[in-house]
ChimeraX commands (.cxc) that place a marker at each C-alpha (Angstrom):
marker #1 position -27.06,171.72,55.52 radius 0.5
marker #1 position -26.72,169.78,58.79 radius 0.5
marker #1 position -27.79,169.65,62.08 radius 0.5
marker #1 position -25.95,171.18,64.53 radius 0.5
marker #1 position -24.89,169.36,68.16 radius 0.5
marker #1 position -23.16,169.50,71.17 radius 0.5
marker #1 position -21.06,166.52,71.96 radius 0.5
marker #1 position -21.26,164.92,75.28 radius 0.5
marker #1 position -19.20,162.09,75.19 radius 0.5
marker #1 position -15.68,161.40,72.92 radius 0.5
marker #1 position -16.33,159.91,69.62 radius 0.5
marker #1 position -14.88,159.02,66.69 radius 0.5
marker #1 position -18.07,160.18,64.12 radius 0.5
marker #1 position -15.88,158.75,60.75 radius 0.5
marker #1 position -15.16,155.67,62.46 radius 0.5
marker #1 position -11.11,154.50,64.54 radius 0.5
marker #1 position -9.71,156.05,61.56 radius 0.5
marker #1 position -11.23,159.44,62.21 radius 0.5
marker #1 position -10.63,162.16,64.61 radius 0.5
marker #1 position -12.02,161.88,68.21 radius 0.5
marker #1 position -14.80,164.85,68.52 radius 0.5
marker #1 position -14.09,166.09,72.28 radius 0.5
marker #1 position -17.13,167.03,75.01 radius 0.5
marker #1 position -18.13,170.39,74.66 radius 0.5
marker #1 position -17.58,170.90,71.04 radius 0.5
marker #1 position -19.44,171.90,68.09 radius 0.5
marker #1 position -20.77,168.51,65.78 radius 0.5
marker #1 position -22.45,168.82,62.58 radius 0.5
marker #1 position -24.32,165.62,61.80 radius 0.5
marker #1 position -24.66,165.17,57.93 radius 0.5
marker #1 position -28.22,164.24,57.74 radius 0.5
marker #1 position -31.30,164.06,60.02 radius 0.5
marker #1 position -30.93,160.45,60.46 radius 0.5
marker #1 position -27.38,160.57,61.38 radius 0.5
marker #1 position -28.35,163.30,64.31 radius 0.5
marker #1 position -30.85,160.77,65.29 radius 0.5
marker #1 position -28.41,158.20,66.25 radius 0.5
marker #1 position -26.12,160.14,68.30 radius 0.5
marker #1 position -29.02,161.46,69.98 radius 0.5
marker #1 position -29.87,157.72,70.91 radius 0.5
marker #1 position -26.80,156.21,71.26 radius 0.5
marker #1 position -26.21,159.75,74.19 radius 0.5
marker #1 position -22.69,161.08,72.44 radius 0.5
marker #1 position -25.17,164.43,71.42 radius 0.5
marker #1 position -27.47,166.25,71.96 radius 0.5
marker #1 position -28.96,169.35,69.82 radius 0.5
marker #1 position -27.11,172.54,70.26 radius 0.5
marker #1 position -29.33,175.64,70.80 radius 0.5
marker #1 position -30.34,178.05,67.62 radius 0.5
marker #1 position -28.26,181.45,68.36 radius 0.5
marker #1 position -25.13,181.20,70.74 radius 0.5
marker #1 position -25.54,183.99,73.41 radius 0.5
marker #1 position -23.35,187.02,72.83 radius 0.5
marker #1 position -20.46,186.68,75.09 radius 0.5
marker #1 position -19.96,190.26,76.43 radius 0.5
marker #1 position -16.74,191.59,75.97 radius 0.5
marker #1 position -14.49,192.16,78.97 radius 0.5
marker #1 position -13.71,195.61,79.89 radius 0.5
marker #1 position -9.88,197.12,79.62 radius 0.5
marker #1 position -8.24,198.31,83.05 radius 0.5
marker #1 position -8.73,202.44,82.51 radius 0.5
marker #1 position -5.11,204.26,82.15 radius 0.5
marker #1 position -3.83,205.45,85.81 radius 0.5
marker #1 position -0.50,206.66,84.45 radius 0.5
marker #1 position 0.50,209.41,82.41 radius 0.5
marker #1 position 3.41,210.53,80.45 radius 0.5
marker #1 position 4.90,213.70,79.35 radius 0.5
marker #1 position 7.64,214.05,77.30 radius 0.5
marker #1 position 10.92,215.39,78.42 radius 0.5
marker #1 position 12.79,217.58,75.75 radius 0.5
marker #1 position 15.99,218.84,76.32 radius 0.5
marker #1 position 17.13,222.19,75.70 radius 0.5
marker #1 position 19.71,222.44,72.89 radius 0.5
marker #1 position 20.97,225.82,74.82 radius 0.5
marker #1 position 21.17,224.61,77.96 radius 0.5
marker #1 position 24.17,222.21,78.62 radius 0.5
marker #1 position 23.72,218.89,80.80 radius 0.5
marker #1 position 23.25,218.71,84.23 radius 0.5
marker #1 position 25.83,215.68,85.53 radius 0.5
marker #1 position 24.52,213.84,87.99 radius 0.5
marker #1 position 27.82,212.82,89.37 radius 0.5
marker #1 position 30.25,215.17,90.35 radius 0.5
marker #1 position 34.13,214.08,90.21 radius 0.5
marker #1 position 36.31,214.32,93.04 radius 0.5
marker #1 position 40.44,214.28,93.13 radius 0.5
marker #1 position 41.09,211.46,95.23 radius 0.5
marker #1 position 43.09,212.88,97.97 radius 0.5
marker #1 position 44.74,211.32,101.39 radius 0.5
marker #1 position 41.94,212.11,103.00 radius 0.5
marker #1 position 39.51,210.92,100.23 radius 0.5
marker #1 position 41.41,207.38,98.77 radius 0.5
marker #1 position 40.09,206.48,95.47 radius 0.5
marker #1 position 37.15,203.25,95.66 radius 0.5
marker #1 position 38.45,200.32,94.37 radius 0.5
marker #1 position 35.75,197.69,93.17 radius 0.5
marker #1 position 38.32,194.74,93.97 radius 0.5
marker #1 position 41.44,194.00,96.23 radius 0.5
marker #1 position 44.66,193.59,95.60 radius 0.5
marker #1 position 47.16,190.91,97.32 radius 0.5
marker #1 position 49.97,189.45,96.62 radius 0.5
marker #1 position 49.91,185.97,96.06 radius 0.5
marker #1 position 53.11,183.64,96.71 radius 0.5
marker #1 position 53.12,180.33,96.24 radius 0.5
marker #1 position 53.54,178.40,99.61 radius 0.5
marker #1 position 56.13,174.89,99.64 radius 0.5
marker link #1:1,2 radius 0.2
marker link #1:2,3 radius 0.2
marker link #1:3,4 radius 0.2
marker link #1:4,5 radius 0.2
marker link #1:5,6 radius 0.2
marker link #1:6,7 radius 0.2
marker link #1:7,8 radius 0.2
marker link #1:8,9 radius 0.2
marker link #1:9,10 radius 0.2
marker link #1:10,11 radius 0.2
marker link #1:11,12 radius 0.2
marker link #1:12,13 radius 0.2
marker link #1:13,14 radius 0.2
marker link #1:14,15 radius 0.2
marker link #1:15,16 radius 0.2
marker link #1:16,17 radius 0.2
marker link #1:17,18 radius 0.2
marker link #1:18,19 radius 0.2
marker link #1:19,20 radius 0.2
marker link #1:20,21 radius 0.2
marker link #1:21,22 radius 0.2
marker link #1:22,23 radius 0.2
marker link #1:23,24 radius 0.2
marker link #1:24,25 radius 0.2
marker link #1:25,26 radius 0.2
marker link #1:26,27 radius 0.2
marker link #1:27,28 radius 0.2
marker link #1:28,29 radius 0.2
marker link #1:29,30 radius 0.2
marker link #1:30,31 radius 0.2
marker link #1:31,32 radius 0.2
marker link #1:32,33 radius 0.2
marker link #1:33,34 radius 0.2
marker link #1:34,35 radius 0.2
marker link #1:35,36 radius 0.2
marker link #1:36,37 radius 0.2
marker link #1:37,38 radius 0.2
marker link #1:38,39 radius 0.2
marker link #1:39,40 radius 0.2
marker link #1:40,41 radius 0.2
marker link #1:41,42 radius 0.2
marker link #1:42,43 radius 0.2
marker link #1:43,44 radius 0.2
marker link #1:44,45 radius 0.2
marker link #1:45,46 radius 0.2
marker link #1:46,47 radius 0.2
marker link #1:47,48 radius 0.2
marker link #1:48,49 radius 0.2
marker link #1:49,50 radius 0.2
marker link #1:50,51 radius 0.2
marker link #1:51,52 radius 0.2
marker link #1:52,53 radius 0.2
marker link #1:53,54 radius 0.2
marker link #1:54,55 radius 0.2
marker link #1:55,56 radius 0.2
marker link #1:56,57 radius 0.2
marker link #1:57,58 radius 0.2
marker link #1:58,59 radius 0.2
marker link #1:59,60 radius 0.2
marker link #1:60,61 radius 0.2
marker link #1:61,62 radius 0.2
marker link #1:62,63 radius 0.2
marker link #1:63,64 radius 0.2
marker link #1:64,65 radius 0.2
marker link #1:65,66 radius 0.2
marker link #1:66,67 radius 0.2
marker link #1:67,68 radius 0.2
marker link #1:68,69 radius 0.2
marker link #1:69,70 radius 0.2
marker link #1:70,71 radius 0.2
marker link #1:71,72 radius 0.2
marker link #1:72,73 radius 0.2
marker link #1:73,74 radius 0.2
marker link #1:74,75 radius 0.2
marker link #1:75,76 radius 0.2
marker link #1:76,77 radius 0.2
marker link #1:77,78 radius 0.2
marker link #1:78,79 radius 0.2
marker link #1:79,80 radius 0.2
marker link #1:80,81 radius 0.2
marker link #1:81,82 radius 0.2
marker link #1:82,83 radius 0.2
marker link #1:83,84 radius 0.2
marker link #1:84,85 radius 0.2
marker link #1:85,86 radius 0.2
marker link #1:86,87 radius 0.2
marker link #1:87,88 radius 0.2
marker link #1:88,89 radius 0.2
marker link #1:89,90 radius 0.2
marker link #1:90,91 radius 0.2
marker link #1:91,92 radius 0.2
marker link #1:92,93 radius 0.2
marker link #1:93,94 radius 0.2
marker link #1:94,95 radius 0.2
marker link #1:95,96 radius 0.2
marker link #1:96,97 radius 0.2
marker link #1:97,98 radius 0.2
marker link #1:98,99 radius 0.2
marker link #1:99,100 radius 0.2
marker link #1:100,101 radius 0.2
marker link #1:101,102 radius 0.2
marker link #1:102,103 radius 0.2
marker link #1:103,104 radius 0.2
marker link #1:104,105 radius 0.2
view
């Protein structure tokens, strides 16, 4: 079992061939003696025994609702749109334009 540290500087525990440990992290030194020496040297320092218990964050509460619509099978649908016969009066809506296009010399 090792002893467990906090790392306060980058390192490279295995040597340039190893992985760099970043500041912050978790380090578990092999032996006492190796725990010792990053202790000295200022890369760690001993982490504490129990982590506190982070507290878990609350969820927002519901402030909708939903109720289900079902249609009536007897009942026909209700259009929302009513169609007209275009008259004088009432021209059908076109979405584009017409024009005649000539070529000019």
């Amino acid at each position: 079992m090792g002893v467990k540290m906090i790392v306060l500087k980058a390192f490279r525990p295995g040597g340039s061939g190893s992985a760099e440990v970043r500041p912050g992290s978790l380090f578990v030194a092999s032996t006492e003696a190796q725990a010792k020496l990053w202790r000295a040297i200022g890369f760690c320092e001993d982490a504490p025994e129990e982590p506190e218990p982070q507290p878990r964050p609350e969820l927002p509460k519901r402030t909708y609702t939903y109720a289900r619509k079902v249609m009536d099978p007897d009942k026909p649908a209700e259009s929302v749109l009513e169609k007209t016969e275009p008259t004088s009066d009432n021209p059908p809506k076109r979405k584009y334009q017409r024009r005649d296009l000539k070529a000019e010399d």
